[in-house]
C-alpha positions as a Markdown table, in Angstrom:
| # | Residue | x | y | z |
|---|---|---|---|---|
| 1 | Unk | -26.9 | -16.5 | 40.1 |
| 2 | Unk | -23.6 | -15.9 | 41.9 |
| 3 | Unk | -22.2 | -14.4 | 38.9 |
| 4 | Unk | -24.8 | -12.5 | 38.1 |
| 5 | Unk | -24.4 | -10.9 | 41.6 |
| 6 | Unk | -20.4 | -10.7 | 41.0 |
| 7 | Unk | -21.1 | -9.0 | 37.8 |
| 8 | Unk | -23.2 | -6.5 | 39.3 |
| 9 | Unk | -20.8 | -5.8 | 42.2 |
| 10 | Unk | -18.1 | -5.3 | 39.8 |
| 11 | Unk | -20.5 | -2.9 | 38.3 |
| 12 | Unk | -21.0 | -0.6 | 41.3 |
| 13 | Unk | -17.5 | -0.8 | 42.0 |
| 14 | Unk | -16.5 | 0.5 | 38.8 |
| 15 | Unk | -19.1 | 3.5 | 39.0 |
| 16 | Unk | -18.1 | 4.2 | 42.6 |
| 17 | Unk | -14.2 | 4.4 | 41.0 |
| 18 | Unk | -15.3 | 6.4 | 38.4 |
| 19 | Unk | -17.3 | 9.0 | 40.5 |
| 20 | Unk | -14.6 | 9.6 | 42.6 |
| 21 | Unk | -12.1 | 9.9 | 40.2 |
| 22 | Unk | -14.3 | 12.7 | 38.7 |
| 23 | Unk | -14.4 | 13.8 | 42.1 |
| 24 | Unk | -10.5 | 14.2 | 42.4 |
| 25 | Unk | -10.4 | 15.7 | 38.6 |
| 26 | Unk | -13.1 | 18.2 | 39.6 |
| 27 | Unk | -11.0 | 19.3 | 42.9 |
| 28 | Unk | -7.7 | 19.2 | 41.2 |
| 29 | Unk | -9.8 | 21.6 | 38.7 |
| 30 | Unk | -11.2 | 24.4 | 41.0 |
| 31 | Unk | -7.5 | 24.0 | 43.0 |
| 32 | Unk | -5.8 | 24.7 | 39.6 |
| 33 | Unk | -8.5 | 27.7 | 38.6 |
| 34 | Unk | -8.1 | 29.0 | 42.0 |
| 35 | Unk | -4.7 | 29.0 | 41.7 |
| 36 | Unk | -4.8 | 30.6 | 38.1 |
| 37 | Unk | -7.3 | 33.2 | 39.5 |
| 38 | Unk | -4.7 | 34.0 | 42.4 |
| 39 | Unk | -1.4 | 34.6 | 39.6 |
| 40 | Unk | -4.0 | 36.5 | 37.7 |
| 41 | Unk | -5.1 | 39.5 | 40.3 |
| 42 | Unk | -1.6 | 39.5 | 41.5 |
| 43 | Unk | 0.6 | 39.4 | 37.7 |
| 44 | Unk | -1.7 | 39.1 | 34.8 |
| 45 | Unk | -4.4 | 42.4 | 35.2 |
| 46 | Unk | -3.1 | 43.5 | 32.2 |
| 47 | Unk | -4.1 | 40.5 | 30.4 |
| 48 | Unk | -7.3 | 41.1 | 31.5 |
| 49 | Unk | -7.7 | 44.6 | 30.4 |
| 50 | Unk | -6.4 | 43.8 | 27.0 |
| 51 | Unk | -8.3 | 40.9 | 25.9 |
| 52 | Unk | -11.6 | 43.4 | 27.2 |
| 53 | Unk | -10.2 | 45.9 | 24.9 |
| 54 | Unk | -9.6 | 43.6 | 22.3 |
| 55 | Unk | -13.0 | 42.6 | 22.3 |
| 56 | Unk | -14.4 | 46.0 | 22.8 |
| 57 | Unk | -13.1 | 46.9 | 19.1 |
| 58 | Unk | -9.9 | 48.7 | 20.1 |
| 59 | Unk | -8.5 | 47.4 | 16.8 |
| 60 | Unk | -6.1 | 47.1 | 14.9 |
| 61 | Unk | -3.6 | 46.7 | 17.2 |
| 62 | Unk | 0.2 | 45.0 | 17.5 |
| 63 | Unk | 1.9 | 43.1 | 20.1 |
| 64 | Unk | 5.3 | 44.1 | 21.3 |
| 65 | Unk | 6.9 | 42.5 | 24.8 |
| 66 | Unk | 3.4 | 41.0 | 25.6 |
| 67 | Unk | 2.0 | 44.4 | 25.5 |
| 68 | Unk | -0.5 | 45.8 | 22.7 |
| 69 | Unk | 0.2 | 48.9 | 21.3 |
| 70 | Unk | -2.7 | 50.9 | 19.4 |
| 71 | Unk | -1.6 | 51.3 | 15.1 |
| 72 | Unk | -1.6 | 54.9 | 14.3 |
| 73 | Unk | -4.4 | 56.7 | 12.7 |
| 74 | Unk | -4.9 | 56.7 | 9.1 |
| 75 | Unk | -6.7 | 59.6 | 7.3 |
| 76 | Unk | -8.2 | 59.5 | 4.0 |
| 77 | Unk | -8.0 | 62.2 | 1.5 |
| 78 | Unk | -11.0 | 64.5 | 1.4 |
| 79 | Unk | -11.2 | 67.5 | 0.1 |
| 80 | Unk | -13.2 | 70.8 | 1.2 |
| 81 | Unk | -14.7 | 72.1 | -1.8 |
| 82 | Unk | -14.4 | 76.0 | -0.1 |
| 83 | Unk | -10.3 | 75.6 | 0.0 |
| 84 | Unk | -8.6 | 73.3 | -0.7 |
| 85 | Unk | -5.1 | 72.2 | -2.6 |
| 86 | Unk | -5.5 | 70.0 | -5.3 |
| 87 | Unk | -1.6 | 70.0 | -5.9 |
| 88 | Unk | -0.3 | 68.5 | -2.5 |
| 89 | Unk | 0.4 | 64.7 | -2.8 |
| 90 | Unk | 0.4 | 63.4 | 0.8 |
| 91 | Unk | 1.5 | 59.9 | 1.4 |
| 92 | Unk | -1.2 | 58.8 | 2.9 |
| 93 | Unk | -2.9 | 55.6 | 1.8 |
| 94 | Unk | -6.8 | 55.8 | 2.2 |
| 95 | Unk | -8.0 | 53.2 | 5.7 |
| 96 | Unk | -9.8 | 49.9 | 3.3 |
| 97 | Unk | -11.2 | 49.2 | 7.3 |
| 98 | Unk | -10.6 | 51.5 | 9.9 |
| 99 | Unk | -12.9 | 50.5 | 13.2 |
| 100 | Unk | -15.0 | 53.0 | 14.7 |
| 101 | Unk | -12.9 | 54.3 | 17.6 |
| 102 | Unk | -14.6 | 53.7 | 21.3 |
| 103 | Unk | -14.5 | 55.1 | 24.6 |
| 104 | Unk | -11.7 | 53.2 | 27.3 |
| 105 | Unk | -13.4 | 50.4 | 28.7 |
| 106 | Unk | -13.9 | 49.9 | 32.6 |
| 107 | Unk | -10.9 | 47.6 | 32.6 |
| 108 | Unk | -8.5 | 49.6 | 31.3 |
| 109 | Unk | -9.9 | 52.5 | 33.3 |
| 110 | Unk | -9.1 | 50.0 | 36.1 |
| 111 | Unk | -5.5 | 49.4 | 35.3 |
| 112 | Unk | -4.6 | 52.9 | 34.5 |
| 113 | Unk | -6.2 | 54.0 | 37.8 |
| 114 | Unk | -4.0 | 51.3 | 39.5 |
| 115 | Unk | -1.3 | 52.4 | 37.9 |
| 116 | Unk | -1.1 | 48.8 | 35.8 |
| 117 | Unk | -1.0 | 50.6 | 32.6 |
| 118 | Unk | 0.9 | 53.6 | 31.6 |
| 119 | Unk | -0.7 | 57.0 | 30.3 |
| 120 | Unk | 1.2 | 56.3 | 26.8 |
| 121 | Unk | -0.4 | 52.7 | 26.6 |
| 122 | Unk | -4.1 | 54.4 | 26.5 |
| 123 | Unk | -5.5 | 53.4 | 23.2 |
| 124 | Unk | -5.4 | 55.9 | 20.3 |
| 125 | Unk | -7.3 | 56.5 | 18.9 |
| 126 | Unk | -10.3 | 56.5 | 21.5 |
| 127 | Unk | -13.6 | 58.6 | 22.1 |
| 128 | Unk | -13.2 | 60.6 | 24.6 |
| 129 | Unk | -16.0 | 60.4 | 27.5 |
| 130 | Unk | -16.3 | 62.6 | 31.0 |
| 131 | Unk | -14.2 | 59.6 | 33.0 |
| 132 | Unk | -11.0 | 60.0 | 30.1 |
| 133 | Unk | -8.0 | 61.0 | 32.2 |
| 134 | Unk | -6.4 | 62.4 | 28.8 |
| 135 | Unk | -6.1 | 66.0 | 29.9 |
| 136 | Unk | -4.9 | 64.7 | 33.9 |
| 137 | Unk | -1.5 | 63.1 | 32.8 |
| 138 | Unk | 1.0 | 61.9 | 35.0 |
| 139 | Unk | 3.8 | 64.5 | 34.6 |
| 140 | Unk | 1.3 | 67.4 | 34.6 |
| 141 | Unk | -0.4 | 66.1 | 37.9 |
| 142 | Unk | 3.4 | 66.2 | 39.5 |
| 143 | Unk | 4.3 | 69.5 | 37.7 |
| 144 | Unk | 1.2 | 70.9 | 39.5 |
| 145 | Unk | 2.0 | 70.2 | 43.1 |
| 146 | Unk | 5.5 | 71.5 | 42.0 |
| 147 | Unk | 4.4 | 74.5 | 41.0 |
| 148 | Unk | 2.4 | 75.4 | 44.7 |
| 149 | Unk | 5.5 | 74.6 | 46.0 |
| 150 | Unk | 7.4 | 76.9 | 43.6 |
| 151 | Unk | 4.6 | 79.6 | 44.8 |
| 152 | Unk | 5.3 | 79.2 | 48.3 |
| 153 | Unk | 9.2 | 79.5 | 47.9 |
| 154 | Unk | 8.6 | 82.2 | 45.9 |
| 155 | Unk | 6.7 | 84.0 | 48.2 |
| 156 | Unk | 9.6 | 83.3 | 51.3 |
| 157 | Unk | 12.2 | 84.8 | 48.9 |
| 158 | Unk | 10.1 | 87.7 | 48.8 |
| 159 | Unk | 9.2 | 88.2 | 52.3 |
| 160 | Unk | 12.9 | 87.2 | 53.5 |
| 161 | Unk | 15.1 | 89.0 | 55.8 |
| 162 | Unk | 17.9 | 89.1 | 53.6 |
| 163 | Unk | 16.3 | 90.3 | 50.6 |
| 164 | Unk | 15.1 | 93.5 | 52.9 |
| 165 | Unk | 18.5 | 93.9 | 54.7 |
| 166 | Unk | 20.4 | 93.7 | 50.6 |
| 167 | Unk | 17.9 | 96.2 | 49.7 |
| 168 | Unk | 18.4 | 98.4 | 52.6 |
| 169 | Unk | 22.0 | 98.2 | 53.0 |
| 170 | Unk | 22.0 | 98.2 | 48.8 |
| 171 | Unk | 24.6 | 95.6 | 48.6 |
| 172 | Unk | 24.6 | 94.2 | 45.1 |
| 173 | Unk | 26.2 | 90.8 | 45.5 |
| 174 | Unk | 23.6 | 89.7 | 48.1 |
| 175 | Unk | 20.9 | 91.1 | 45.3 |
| 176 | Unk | 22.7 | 89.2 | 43.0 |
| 177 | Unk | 22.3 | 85.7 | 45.0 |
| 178 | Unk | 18.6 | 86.3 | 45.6 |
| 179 | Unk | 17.8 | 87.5 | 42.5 |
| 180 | Unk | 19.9 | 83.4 | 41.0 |
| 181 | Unk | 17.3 | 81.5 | 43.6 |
| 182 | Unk | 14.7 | 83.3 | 42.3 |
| 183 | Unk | 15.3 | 82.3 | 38.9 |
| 184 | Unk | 16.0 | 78.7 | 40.0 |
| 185 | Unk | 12.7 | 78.7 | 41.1 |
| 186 | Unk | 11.1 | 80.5 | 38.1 |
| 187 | Unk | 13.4 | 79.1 | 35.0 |
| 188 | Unk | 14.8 | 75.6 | 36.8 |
| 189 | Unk | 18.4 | 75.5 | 38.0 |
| 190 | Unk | 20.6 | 76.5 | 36.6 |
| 191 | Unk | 18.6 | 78.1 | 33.8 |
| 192 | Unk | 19.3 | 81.8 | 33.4 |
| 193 | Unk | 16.8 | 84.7 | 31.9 |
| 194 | Unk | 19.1 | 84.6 | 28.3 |
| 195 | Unk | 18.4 | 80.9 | 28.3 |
| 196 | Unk | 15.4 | 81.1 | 28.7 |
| 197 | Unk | 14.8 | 83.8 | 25.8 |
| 198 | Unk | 16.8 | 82.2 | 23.6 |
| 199 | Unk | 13.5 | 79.4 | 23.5 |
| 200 | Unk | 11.3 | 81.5 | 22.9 |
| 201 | Unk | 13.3 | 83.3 | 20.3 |
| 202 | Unk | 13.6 | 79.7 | 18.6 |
| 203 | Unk | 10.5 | 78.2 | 19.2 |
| 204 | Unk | 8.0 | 80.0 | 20.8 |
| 205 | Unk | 6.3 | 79.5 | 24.5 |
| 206 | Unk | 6.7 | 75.6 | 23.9 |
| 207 | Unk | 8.8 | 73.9 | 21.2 |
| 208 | Unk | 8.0 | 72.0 | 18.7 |
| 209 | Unk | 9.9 | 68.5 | 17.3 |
| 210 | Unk | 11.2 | 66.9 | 14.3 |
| 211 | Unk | 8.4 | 64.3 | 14.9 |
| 212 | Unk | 5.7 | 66.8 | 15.4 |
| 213 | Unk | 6.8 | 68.7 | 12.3 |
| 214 | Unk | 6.7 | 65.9 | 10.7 |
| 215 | Unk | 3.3 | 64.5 | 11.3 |
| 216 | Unk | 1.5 | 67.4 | 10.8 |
| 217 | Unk | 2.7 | 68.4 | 7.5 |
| 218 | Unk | 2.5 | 64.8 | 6.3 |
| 219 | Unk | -0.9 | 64.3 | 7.9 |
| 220 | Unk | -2.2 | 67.7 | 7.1 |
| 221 | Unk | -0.8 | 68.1 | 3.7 |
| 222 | Unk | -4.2 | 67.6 | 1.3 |
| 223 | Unk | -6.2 | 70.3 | 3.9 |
| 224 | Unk | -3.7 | 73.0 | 5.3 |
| 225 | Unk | -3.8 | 74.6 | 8.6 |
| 226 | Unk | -4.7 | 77.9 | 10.5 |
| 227 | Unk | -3.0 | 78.7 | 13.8 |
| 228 | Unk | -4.8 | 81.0 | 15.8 |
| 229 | Unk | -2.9 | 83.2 | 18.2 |
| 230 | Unk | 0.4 | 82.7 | 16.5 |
| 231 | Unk | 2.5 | 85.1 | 18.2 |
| 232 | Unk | 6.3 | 85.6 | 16.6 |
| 233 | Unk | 5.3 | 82.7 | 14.3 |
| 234 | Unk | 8.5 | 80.2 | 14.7 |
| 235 | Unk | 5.3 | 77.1 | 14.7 |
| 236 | Unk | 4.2 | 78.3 | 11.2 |
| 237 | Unk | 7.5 | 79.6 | 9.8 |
| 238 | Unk | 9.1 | 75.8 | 11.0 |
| 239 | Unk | 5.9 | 74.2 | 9.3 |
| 240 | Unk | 5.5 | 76.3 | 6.4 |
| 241 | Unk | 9.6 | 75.5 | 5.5 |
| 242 | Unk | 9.1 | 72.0 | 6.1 |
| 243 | Unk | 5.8 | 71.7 | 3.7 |
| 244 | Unk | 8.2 | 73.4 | 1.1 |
| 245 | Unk | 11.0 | 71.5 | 1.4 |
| 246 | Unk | 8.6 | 68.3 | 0.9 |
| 247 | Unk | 7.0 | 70.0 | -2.1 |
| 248 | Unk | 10.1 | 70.6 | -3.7 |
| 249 | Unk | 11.1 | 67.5 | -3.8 |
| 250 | Unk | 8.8 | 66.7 | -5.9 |
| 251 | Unk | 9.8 | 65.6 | -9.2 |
| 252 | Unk | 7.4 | 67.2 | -11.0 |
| 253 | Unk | 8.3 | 70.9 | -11.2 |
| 254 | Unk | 5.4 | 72.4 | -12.4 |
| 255 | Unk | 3.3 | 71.0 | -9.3 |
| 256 | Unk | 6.1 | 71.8 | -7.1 |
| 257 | Unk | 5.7 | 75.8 | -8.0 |
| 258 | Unk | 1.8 | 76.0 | -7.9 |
| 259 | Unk | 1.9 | 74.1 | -4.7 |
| 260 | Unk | 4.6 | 76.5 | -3.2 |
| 261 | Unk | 2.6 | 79.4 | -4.0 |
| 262 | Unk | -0.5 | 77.7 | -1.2 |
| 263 | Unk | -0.2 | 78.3 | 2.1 |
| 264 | Unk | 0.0 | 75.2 | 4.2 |
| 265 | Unk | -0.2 | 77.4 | 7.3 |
| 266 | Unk | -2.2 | 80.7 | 7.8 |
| 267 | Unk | -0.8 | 82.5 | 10.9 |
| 268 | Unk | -3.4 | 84.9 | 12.7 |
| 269 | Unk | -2.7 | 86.9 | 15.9 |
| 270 | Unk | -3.9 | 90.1 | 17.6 |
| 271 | Unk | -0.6 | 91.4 | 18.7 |
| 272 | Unk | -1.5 | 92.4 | 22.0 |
| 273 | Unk | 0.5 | 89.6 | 24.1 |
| 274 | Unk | 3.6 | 88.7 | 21.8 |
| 275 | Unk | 5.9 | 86.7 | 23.9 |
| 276 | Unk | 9.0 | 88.7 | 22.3 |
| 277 | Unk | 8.1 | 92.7 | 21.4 |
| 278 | Unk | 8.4 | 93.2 | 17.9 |
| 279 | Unk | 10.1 | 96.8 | 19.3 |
| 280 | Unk | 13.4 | 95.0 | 19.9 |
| 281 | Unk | 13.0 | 91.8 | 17.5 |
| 282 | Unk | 11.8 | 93.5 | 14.6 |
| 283 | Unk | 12.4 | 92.3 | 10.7 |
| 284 | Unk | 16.1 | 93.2 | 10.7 |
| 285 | Unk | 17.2 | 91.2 | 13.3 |
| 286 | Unk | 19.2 | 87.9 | 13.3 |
| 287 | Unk | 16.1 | 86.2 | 15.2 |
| 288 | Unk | 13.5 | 87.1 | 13.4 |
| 289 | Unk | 15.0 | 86.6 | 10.1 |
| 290 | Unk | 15.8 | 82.8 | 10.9 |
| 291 | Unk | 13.1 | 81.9 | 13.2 |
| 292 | Unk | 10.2 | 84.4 | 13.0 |
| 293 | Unk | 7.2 | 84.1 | 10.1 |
| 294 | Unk | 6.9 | 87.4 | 8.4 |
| 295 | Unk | 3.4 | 86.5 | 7.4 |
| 296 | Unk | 1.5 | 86.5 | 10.7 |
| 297 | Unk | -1.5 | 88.6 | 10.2 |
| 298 | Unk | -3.1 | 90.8 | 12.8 |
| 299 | Unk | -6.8 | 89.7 | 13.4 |
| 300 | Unk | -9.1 | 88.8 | 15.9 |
| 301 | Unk | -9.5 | 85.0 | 17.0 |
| 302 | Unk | -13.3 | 85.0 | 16.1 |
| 303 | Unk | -12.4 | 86.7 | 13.1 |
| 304 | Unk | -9.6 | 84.9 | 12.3 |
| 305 | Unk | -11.4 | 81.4 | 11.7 |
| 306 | Unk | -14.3 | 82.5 | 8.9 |
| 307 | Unk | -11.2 | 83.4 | 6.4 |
| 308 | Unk | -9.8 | 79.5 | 6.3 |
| 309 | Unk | -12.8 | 77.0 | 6.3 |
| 310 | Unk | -11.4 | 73.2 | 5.7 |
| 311 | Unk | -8.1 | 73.8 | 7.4 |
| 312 | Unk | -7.0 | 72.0 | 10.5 |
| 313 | Unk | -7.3 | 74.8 | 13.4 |
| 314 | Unk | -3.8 | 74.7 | 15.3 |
| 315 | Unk | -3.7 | 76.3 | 19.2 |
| 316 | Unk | -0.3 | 76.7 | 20.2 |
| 317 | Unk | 0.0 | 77.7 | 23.6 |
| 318 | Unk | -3.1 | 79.4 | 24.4 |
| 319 | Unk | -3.5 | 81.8 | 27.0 |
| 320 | Unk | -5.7 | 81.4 | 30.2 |
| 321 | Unk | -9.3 | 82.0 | 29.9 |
| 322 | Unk | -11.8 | 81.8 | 27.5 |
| 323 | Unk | -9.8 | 82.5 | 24.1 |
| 324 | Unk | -9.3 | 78.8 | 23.5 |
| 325 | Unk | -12.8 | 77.5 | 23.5 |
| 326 | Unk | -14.5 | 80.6 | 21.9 |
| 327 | Unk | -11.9 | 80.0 | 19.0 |
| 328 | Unk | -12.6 | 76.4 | 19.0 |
| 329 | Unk | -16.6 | 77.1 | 18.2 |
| 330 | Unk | -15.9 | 80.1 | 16.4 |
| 331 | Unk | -14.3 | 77.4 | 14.0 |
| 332 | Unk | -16.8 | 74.6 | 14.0 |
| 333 | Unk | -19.5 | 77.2 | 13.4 |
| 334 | Unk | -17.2 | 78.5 | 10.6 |
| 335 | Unk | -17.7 | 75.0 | 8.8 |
| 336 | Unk | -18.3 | 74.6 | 5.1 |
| 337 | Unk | -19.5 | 71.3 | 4.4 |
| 338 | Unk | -22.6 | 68.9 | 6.0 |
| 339 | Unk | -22.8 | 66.0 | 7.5 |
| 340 | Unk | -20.4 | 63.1 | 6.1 |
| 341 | Unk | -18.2 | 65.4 | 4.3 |
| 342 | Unk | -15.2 | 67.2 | 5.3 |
| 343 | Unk | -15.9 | 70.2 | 7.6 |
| 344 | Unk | -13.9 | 72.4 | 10.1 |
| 345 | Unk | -13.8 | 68.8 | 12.2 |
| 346 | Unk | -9.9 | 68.7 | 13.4 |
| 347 | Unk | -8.0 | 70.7 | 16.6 |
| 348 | Unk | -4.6 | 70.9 | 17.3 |
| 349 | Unk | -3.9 | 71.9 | 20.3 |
| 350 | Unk | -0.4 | 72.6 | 22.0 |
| 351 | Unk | -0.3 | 73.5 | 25.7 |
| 352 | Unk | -1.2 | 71.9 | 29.3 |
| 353 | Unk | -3.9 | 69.8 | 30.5 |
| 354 | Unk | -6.6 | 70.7 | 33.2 |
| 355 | Unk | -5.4 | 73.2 | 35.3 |
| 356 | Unk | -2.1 | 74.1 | 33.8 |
| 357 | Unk | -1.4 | 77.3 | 32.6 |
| 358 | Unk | -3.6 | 77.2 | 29.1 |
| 359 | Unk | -7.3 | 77.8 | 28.5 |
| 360 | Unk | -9.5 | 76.9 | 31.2 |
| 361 | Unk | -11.9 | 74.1 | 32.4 |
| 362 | Unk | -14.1 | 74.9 | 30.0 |
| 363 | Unk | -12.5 | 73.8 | 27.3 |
| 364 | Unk | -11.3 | 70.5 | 28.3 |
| 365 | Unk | -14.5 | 69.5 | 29.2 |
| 366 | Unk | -16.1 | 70.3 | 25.7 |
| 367 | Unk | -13.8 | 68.0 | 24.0 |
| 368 | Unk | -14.7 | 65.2 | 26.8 |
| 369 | Unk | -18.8 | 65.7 | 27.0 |
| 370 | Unk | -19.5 | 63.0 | 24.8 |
| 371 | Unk | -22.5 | 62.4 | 26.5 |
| 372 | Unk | -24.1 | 65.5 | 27.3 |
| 373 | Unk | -23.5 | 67.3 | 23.9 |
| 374 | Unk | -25.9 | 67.2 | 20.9 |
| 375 | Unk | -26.2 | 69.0 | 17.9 |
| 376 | Unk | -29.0 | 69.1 | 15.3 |
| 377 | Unk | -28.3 | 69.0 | 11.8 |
| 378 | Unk | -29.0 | 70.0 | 8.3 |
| 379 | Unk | -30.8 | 67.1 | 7.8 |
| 380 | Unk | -33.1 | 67.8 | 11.1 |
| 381 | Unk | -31.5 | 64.7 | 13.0 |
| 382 | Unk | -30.1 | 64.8 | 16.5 |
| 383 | Unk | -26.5 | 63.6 | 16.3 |
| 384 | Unk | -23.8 | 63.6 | 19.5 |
| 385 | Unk | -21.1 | 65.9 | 19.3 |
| 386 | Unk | -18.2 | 63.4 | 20.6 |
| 387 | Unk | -14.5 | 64.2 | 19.8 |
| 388 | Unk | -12.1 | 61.3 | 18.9 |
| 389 | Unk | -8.3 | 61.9 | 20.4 |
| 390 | Unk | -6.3 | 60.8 | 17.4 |
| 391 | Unk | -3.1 | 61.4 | 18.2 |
| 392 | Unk | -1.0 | 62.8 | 21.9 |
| 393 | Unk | 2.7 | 63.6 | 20.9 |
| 394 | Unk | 5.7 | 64.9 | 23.3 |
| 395 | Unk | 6.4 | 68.5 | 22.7 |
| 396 | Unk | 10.2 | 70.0 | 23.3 |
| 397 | Unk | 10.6 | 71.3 | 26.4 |
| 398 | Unk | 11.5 | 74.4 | 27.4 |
| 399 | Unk | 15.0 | 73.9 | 29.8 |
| 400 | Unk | 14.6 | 73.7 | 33.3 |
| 401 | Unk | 11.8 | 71.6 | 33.4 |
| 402 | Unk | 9.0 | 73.9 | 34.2 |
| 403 | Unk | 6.4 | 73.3 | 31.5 |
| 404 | Unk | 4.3 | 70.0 | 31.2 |
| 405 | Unk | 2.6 | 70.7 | 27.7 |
| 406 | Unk | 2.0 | 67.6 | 25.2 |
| 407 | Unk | 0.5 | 67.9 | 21.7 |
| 408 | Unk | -3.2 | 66.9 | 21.2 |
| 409 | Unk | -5.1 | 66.2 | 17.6 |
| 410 | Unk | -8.6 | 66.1 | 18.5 |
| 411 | Unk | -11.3 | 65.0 | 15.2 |
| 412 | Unk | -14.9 | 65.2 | 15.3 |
| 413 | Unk | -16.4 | 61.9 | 15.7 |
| 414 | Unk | -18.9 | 62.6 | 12.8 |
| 415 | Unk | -15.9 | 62.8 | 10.3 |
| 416 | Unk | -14.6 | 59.2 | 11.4 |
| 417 | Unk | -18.0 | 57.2 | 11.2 |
């Protein structure tokens, strides 16, 4: 009997040391998880945000210094059967997988807000939603408050005491000093007038790269592009050379002189704002001869669009107000294909974001009213008009540091289902 009672004792004792060892893991445990909780709000939000985005199909992606950076976009090769140039050979492999982009999760919303994550780490590509703080980017925000402030030291300049006194007492060196602040605050310091022209004459209102060159006429190569308020031209004549050049090194000659004979780039303009008069550039000039493209056609914006249907539209450097967006429709409506196949579906478009000095609200928020735009098809079915951003690149910037414009390829959603 007494060992039965030992035995029984020993029991309970056992399964009291047992509980309470439990006990001790399970504090240890919520101690530790606290503790991990802690180190995660304070160092590890980007963690978070990633693994959400992982899951949230943000795919494929690499990892590089514990941070994931999107893979670029890959783009099949279609062909429009209204224009088209069966002669390029672009690169391009066709995507065996490519995951259906998404909008930016709340997360990541999160951690770009809280300035976690960087505007360049955004996923691309990505649909773009109302909340998408594509067209609100860092440098632009700053460039903006810069620019009131520019404004207001403008408007001193002008109102100044000295500038009255130089112009009564007409004394040319204190002209001469104004008139240098007032181009530090218009140009930058240290940037004079000539320097100034001598970008434009080059480039344009906003320059292009190497690297935008580059992707454009290697991306664009099968389809072609029309740019829609060209100006002097120095964006086509830099991408029509480079498309060339590419061609012709081509081994096979006689697809190297039909496909020199397409036009990768049709240049449109209506000559009524050219940033340099043709009056003093004109064809026998050093400028235009090296930088200008001869082949810019006068024509209306509308207008413009119905002659190139399959192209990539290109804005460079719109002006303010309604041209951009009503050039933008002008070329969806212009569209030759249906549903599924390739249509007037891609936007290139060159200038600043919200409230900079290029288009107008208007036409940010069409390319970011995923939900509020719809569109009935051919086929009578009500489809969303979403745009995908496929691709932001960094532009060359004009000296002095006065323009915040970025390069933006912007693809209908219904072309990358």
């Amino acid at each position: 009997m007494m060992a039965i009672t030992d035995r029984a004792n020993a029991l309970r004792s056992v399964s009291v040391l047992s509980q309470h060892q439990h006990l001790l893991r399970s504090r240890r445990h919520h101690a530790a998880a606290a503790l991990i909780v802690a180190s995660a709000a304070t160092y590890g939000f980007f963690a978070a945000a990633l693994v959400e985005d992982s899951a949230a199909g943000d795919e494929p992606t690499t990892t590089t210094k514990g941070f994931q950076y999107q893979a670029p976009f890959t783009v099949g090769r279609h062909f429009c059967q209204c224009e088209y140039n069966q002669h390029s050979k672009p690169d391009l492999k066709i995507a065996k997988s490519t995951p259906e982009p998404k909008p930016l999760s709340r997360i990541t919303l999160m951690a770009y807000r809280s300035k976690l994550y960087p505007y360049s780490y955004l996923p691309v590509p990505r649909v773009l939603t109302l909340h998408d703080p594509l067209f609100t980017y860092p440098e632009l925000r700053r460039g903006l408050i810069n620019r009131i402030q520019d404004e207001e030291r403008m408007k001193q300049i002008l109102s100044s005491c000295e500038l009255m006194e130089a112009r009564k007492n007409n004394d040319h060196e204190q002209m001469q000093r104004i008139l240098q602040q007032m181009n530090a605050v218009v140009y930058g310091e240290n940037i004079s007038p000539q320097m100034r022209e001598d970008f434009l004459i080059q480039h344009g209102c906003t320059g292009y790269t190497n690297e935008i060159i580059q992707y454009l006429t290697h991306n664009f190569a099968s389809r072609g592009i029309i740019e829609v308020g060209a100006g002097n031209g120095q964006w086509a004549r830099a991408l029509n050379d480079a498309y060339n050049n590419q061609r012709n090194e081509d081994n096979n000659a006689a697809t190297t002189s039909v496909a020199s004979a397409w036009e990768f780039v049709l240049a449109y303009d209506n000559m009524e704002q050219l940033p340099l008069s043709q009056m003093v550039y004109h064809k026998n000039t050093l400028p235009a001869n090296k930088y200008f493209y001869d082949k810019v056609q006068q024509l209306s914006h509308i207008d413009a669009v119905q002659e190139s249907r399959g192209r990539v539209l290109l804005l460079v450097y719109p002006p303010p107000g309604p041209m951009a967006l009503e050039t933008v429709r002008a070329y969806l409506n212009a569209s030759c294909g249906h549903y599924g196949g390739l249509r007037n579906d891609t936007v290139v478009y060159v200038g600043e974001g919200r409230g900079g000095a290029n288009a107008d609200d208007e036409f940010f928020e069409f390319f970011l009213s995923c939900e509020q735009n719809t569109k009935k098809e051919d086929d009578g079915v009500q489809r969303q008009e979403c745009w995908v951003i496929e691709k932001v690149l960094n532009v060359n910037a004009s000296p002095g540091g006065k323009g915040y414009e970025k390069l933006f390829v912007f693809r209908s959603r219904n072309a990358v289902e």
